[in-house]
Backbone as CSV, one residue per row, in Angstrom:
resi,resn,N_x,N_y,N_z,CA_x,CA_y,CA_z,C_x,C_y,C_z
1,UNK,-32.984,6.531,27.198,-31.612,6.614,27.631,-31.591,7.087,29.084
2,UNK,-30.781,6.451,30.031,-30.294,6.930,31.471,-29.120,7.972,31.431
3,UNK,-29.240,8.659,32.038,-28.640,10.176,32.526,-28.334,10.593,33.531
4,UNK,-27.005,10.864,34.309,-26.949,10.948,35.182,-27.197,12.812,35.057
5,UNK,-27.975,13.715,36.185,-28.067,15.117,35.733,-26.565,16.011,35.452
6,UNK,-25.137,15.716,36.063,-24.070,16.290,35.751,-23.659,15.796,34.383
7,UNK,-24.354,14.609,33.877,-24.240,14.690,32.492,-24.541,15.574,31.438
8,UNK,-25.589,15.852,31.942,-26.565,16.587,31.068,-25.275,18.144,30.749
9,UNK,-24.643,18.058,31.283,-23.469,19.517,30.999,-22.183,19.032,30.429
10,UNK,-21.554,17.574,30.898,-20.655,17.278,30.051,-21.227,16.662,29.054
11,UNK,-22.000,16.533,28.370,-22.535,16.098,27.199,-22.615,17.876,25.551
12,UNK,-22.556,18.532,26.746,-22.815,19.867,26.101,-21.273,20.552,25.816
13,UNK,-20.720,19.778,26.220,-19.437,21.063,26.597,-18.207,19.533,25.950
14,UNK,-18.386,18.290,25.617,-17.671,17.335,25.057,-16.833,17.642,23.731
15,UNK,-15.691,17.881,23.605,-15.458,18.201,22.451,-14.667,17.212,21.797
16,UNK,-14.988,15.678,22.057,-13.618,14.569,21.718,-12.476,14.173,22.681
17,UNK,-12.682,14.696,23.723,-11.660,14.059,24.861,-12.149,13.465,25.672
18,UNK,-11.700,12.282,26.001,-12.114,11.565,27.586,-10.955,10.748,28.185
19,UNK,-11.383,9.874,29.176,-10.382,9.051,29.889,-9.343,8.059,29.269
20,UNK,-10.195,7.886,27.848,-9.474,6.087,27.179,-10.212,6.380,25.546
21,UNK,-9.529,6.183,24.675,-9.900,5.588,23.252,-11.693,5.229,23.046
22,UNK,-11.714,4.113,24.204,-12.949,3.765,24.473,-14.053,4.554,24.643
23,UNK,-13.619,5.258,25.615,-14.646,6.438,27.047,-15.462,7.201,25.521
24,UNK,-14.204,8.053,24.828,-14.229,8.849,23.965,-14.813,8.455,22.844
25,UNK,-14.872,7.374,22.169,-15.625,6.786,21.103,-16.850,6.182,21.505
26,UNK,-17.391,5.827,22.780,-18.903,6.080,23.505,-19.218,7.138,23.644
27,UNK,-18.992,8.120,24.283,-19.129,9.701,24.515,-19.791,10.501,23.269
28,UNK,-18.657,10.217,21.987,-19.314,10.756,20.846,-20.472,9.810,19.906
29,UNK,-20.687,8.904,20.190,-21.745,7.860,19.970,-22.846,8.367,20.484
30,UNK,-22.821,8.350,21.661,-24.132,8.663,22.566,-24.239,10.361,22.527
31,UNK,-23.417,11.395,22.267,-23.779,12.801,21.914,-24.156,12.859,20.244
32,UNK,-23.644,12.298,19.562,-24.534,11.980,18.017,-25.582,11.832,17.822
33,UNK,-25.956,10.557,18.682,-27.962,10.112,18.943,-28.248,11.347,19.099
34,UNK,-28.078,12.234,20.498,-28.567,13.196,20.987,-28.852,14.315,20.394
35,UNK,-27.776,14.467,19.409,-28.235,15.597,18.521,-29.244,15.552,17.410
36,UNK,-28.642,14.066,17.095,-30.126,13.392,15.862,-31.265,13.668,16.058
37,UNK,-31.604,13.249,17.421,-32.807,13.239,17.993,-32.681,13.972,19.430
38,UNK,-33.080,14.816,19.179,-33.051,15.778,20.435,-34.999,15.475,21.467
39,UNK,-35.642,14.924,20.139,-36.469,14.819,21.224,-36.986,13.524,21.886
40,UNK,-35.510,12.495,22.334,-35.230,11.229,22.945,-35.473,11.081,24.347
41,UNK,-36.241,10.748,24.739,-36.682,10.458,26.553,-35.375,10.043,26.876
42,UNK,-34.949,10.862,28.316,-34.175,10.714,29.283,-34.563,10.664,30.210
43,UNK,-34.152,9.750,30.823,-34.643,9.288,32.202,-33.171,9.518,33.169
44,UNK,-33.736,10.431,33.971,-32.717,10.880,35.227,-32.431,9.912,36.012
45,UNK,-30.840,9.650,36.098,-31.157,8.464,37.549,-29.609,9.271,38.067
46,UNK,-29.589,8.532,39.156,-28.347,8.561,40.765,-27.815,7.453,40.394
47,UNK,-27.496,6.529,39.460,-26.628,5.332,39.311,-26.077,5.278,38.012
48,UNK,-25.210,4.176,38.149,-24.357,4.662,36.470,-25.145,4.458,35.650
49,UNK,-24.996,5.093,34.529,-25.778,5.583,33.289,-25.449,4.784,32.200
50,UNK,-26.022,5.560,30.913,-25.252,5.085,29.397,-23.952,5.358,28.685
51,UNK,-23.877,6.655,29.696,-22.164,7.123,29.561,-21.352,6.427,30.575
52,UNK,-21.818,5.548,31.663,-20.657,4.858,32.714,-20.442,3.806,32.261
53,UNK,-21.138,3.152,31.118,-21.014,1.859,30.743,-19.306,1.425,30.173
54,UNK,-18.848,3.018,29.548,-17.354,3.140,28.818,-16.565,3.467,29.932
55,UNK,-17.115,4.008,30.730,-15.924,4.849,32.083,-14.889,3.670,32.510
56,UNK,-13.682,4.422,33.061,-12.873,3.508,34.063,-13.042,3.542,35.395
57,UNK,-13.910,4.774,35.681,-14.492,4.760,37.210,-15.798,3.821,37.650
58,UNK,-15.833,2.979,36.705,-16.866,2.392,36.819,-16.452,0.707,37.249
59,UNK,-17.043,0.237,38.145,-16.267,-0.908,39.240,-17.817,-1.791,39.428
60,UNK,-17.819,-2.843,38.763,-19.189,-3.153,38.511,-19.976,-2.639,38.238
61,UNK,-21.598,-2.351,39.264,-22.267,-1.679,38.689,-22.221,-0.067,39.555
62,UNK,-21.289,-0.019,40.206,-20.802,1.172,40.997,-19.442,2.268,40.242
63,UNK,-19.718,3.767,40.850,-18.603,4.357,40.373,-17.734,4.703,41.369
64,UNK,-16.450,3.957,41.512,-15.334,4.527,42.032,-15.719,5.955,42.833
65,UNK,-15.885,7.678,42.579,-15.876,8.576,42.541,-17.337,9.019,42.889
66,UNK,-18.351,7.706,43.622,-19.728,8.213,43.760,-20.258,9.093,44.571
67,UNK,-18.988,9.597,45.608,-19.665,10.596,46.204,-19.584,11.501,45.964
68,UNK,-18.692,12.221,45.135,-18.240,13.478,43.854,-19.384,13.355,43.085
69,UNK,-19.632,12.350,42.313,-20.404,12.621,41.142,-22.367,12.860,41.455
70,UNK,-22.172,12.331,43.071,-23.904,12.718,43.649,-23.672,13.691,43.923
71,UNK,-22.948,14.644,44.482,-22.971,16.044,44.679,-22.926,16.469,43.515
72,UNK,-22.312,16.325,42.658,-22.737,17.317,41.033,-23.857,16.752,40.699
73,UNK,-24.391,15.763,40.745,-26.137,15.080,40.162,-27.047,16.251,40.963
74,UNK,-26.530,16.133,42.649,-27.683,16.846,43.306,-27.553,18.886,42.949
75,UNK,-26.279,19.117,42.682,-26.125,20.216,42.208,-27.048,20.970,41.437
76,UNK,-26.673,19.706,40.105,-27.260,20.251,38.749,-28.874,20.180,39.056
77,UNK,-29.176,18.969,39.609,-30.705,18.880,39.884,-31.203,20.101,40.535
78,UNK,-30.643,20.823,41.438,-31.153,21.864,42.442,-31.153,23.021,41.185
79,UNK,-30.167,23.072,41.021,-30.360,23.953,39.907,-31.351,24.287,38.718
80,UNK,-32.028,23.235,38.134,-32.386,23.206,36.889,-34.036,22.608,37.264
81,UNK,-34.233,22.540,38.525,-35.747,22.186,39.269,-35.283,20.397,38.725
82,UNK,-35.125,19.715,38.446,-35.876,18.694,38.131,-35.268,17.503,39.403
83,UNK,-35.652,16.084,39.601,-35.188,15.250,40.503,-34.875,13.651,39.377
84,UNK,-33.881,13.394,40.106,-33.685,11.739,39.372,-34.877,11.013,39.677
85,UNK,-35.126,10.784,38.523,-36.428,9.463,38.268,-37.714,10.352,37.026
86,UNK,-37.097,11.307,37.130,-37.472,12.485,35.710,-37.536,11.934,34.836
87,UNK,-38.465,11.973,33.562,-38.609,11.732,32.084,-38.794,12.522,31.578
88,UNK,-37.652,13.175,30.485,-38.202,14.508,29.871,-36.952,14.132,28.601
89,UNK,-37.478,14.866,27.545,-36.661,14.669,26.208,-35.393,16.075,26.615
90,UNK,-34.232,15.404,25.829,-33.026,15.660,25.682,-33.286,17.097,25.217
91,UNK,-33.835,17.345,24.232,-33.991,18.631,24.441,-34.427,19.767,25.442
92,UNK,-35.203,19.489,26.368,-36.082,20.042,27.231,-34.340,20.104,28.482
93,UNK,-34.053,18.508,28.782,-32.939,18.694,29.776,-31.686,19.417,28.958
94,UNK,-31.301,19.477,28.139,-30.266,20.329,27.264,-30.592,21.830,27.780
95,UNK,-32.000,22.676,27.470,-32.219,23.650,27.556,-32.178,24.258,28.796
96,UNK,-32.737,23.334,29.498,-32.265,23.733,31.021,-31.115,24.041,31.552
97,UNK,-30.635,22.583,31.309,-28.960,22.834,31.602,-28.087,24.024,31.402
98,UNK,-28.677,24.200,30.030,-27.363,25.344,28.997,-27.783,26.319,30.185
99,UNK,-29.441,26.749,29.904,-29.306,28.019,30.653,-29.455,28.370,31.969
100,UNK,-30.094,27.156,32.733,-29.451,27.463,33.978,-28.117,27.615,34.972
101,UNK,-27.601,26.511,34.117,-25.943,26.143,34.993,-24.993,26.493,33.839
102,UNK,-24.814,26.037,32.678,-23.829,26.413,31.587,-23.533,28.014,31.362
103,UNK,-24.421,28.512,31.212,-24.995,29.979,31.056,-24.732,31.119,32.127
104,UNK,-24.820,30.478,32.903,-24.163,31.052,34.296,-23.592,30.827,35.243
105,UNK,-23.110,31.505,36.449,-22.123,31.321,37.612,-21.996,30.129,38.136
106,UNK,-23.401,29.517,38.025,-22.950,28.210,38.690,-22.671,27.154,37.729
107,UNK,-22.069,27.644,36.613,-21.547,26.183,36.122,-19.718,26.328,37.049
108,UNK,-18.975,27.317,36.845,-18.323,27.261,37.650,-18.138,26.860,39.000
109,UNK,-19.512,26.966,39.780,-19.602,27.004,41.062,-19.872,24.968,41.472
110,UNK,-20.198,24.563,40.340,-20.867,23.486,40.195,-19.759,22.873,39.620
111,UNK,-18.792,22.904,38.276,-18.117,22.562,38.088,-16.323,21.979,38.436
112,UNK,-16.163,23.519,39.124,-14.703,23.620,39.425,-13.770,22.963,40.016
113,UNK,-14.939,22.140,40.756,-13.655,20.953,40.918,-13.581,19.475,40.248
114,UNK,-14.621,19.404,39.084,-13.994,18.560,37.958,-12.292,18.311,37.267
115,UNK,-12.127,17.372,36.980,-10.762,17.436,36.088,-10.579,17.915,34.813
116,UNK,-11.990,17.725,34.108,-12.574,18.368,32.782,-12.422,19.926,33.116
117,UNK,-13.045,20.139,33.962,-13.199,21.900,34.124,-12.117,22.554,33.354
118,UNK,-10.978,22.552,33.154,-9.858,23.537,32.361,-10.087,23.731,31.246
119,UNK,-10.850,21.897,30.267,-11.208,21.814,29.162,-12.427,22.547,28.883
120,UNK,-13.400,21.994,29.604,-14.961,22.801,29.531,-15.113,23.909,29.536
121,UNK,-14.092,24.584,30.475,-14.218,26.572,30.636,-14.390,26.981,29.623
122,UNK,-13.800,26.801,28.499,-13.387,27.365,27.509,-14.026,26.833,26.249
123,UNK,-15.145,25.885,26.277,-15.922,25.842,25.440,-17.297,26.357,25.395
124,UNK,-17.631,27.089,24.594,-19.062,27.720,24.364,-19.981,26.715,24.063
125,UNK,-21.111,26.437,24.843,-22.305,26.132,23.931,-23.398,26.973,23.934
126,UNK,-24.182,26.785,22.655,-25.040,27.008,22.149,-26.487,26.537,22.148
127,UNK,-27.613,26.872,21.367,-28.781,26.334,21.759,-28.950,24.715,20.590
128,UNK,-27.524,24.594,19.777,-27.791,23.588,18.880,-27.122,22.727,19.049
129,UNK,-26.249,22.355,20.548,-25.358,21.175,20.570,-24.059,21.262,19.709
130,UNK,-23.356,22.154,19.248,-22.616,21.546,18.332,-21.252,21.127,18.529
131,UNK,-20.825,21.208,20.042,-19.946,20.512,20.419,-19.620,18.931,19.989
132,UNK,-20.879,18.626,20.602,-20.924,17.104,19.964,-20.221,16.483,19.110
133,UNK,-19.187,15.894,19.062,-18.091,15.518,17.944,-19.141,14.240,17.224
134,UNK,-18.562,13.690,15.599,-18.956,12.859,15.045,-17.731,11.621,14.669
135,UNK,-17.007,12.506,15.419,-15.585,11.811,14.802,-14.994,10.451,15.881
């Protein structure tokens, strides 16, 4: 699976909301796998992913919003050591994530100017995913 790295936090913090019917019934598709199988190769990339395939910011094979969403890729990456073109299982990038950026100041610092952010603040995760909706 492709990953963009600011995914790797809205995937954690997803609780059933997104842009469209659609967005939202991919979103919890692809966080289901993830929990199934937590130890699924992800491959880091800088271009749209498996979650942009549902987006509405997504304009061929480009996103509308790409220079927002490379500053949170390069964010999260600085943060959590790793670089796009990375292969490492969902678990390994989950764990990072939670506790480098989720876990602390800079998920705010990293986050806050998302549109999600109001929603995300206020959800806890954990070391077991269980945000992840099935619904």
């Amino acid at each position: 699976m492709k990953l963009r790295a600011h995914h790797l936090l809205c995937i954690q913090k997803f609780t059933g909301h997104g842009y469209d019917a659609a967005f939202t019934a991919h979103m919890t598709a692809v966080c289901t796998q993830l929990r199934r199988s937590p130890e699924s190769p992800v491959l880091l990339t800088d271009g749209c992913d498996t979650l942009c395939s549902a987006c509405p910011h997504r304009v061929g094979s480009f996103c509308d919003s790409a220079e927002k969403v490379s500053a949170l890729d390069a964010a999260v990456c600085k943060a959590c050591g790793i670089q796009t073109g990375a292969v490492c299982s969902w678990e390994r990038l989950r764990e990072l994530s939670r506790t480098r950026v989720l876990q602390s100041k800079l998920f705010h610092a990293i986050c806050c100017g998302c549109q999600w952010y109001a929603l995300c603040r206020h959800v806890e995760v954990s070391d077991g995913n269980e945000n992840c909706s099935d619904t």
